[in-house]
C-alpha positions as CSV (number, residue, x, y, z in Angstrom):
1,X,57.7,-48.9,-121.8
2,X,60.5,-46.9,-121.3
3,X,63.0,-47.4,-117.9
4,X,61.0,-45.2,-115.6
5,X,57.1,-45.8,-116.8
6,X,55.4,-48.7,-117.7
7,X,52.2,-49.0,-119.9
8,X,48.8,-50.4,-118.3
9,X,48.5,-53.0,-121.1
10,X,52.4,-54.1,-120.0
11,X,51.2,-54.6,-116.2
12,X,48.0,-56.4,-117.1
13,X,50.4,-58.6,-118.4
14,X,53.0,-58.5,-116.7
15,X,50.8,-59.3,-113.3
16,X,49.3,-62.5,-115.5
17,X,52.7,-63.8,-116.1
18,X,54.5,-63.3,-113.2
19,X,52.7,-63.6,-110.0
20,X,55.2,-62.2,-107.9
21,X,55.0,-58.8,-109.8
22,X,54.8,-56.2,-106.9
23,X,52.5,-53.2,-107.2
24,X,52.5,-50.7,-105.0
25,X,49.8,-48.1,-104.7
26,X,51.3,-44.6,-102.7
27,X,47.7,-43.4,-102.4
28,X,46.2,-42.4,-99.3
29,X,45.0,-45.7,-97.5
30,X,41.4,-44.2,-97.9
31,X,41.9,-44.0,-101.9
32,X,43.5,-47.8,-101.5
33,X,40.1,-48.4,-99.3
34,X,37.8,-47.4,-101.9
35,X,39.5,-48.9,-104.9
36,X,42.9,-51.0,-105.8
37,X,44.3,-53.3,-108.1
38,X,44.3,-57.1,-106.7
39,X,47.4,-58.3,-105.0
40,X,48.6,-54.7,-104.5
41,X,49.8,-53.5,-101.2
42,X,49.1,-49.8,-99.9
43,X,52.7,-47.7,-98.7
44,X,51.3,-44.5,-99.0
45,X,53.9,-41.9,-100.0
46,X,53.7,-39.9,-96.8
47,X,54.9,-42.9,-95.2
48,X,57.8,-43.7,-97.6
49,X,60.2,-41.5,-95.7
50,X,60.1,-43.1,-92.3
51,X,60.2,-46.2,-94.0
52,X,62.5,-45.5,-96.7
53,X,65.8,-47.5,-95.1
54,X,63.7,-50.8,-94.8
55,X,61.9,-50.2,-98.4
56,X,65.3,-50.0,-100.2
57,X,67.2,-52.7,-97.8
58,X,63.7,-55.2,-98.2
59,X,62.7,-54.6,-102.1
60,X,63.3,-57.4,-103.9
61,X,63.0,-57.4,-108.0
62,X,60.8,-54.6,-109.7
63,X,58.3,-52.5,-108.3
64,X,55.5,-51.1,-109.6
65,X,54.3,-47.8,-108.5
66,X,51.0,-46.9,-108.9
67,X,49.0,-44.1,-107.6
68,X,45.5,-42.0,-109.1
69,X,47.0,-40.5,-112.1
70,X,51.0,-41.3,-111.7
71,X,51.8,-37.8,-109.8
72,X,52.7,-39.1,-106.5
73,X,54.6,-42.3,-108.0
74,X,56.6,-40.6,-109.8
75,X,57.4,-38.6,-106.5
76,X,57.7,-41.8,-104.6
77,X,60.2,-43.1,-107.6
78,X,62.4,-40.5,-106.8
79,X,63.0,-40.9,-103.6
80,X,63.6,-44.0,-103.7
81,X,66.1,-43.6,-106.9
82,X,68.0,-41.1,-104.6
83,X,68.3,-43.7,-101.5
84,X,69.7,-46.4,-104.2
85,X,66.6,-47.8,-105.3
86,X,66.4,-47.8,-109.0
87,X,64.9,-50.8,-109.9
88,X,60.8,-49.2,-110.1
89,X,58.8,-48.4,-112.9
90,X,55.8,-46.1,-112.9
91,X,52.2,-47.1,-114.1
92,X,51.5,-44.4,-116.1
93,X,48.2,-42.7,-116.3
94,X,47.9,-44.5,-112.5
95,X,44.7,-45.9,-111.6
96,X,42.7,-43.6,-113.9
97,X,44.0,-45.2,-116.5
98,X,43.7,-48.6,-115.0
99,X,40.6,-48.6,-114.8
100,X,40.1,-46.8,-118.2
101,X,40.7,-50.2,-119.5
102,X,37.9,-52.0,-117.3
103,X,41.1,-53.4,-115.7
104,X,40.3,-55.9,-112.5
105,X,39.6,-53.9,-109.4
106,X,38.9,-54.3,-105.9
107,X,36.0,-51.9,-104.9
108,X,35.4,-51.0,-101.3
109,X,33.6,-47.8,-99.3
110,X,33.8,-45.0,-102.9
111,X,35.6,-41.8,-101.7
112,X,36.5,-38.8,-103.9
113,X,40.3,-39.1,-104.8
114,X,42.7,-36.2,-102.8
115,X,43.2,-34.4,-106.0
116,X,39.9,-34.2,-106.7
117,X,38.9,-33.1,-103.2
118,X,41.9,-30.8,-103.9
119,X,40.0,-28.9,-106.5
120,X,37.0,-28.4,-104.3
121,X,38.6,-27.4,-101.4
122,X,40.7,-24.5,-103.6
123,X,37.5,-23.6,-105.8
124,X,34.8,-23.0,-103.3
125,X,37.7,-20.6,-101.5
126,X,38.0,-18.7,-104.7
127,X,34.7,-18.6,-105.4
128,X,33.7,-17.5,-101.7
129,X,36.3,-15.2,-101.6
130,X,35.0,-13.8,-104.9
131,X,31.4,-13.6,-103.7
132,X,32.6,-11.8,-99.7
133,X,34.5,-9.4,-101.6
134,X,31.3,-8.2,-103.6
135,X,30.6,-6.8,-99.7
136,X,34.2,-6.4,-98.3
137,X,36.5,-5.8,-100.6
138,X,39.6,-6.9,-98.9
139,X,38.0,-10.8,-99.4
140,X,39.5,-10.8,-102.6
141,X,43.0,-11.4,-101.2
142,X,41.9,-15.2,-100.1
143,X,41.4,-16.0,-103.5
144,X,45.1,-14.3,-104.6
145,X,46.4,-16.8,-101.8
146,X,44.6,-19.8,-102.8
147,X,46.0,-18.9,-106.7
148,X,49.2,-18.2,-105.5
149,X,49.5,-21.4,-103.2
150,X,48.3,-23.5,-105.9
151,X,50.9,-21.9,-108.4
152,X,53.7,-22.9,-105.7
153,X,52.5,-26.4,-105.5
154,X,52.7,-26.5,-109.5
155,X,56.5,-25.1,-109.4
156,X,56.9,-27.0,-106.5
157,X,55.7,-30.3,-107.2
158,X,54.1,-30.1,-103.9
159,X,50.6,-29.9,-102.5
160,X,50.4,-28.6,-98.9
161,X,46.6,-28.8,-99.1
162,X,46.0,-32.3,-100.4
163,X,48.3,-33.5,-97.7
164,X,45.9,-31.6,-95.0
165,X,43.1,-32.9,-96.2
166,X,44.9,-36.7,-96.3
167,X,44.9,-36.1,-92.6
168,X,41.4,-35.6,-92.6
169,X,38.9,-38.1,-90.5
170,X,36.9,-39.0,-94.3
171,X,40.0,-39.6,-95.8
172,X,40.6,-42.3,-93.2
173,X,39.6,-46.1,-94.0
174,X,37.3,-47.8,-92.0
175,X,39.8,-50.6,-91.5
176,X,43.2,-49.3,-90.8
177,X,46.0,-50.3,-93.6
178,X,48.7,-52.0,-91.8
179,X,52.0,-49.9,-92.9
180,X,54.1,-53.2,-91.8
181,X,52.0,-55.9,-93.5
182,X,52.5,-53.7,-97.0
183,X,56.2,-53.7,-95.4
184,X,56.6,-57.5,-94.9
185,X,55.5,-58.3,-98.3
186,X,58.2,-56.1,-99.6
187,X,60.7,-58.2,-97.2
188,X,59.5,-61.4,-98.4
189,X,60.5,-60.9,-101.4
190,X,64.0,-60.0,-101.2
């Protein structure tokens, strides 16, 4: 473990020893939906910022951040470092990894993870794009702007697409994640 990342094996036990561990998964509450690890609570990171007063004022002891593959914790780490909130560590390898080691889960309705929907979205453009421009020429330029917008969202750490398609009715859960429940049980405790 180092001060910013922890190890799967070091929250598998971590979680058995302590029972007031907190993990928090910054996925999408359709990702939470379809699989999450017990006792966590779901404060997706699009949400962090309107929450990000109460998060930092309410979190008591060490969180764990968890998303898919660690990506978007790491994001969420920071801005929480940067409003004065440095006591979180990072699962690394997220929930891939998690469940890599036929770690406890809670399964519900299956969905494909944002950054794998990410990669559909972006390669049936290209490949489209490729294919119209056999006829019309010009198609080609669709696939320069997918390249070039998924080049910015590498420099950028960004990713305007997946958070589109986060917005999207399938990436929606069937029973709405209550923001201030996941809030509360950072509140109680502080």
């Amino acid at each position: 473990m180092t001060d910013r990342t922890i190890a799967v094996h070091s929250v598998r036990s971590l979680v058995e020893t302590d029972p007031d561990t907190l993990l928090v998964d910054v996925r999408t509450p359709a990702e939470y939906e379809g699989s999450h690890i017990p006792g966590a609570i779901n404060l997706p990171l699009q949400r962090v910022d309107a929450h990000l007063e109460r998060i930092v004022t309410d979190a008591g002891g060490r969180l764990v951040l968890v998303c898919q593959s660690g990506h978007r914790a790491r994001q969420c780490q920071d801005r929480l470092a940067a409003a004065g909130l440095a006591d979180t560590v990072v699962m690394e390898g997220g929930m891939n990894a998690w469940e890599a080691q036929d770690a406890p889960v809670v399964r519900g309705r299956a969905r494909w993870s944002l950054e794998r929907q990410v990669r559909l979205v972006a390669g049936s453009t290209v490949l489209a794009s490729v294919l119209a421009s056999l006829l019309w020429p010009p198609a080609a330029a669709v696939a320069g702007f997918v390249g070039a917008g998924l080049a910015f969202a590498a420099v950028t750490d960004t990713c305007a697409m997946g958070m589109a398609l986060a917005r999207l009715p399938y990436n929606r859960p069937r029973n709405r994640i209550d923001i201030e429940d996941s809030l509360a049980r950072l509140g109680a405790r502080g």
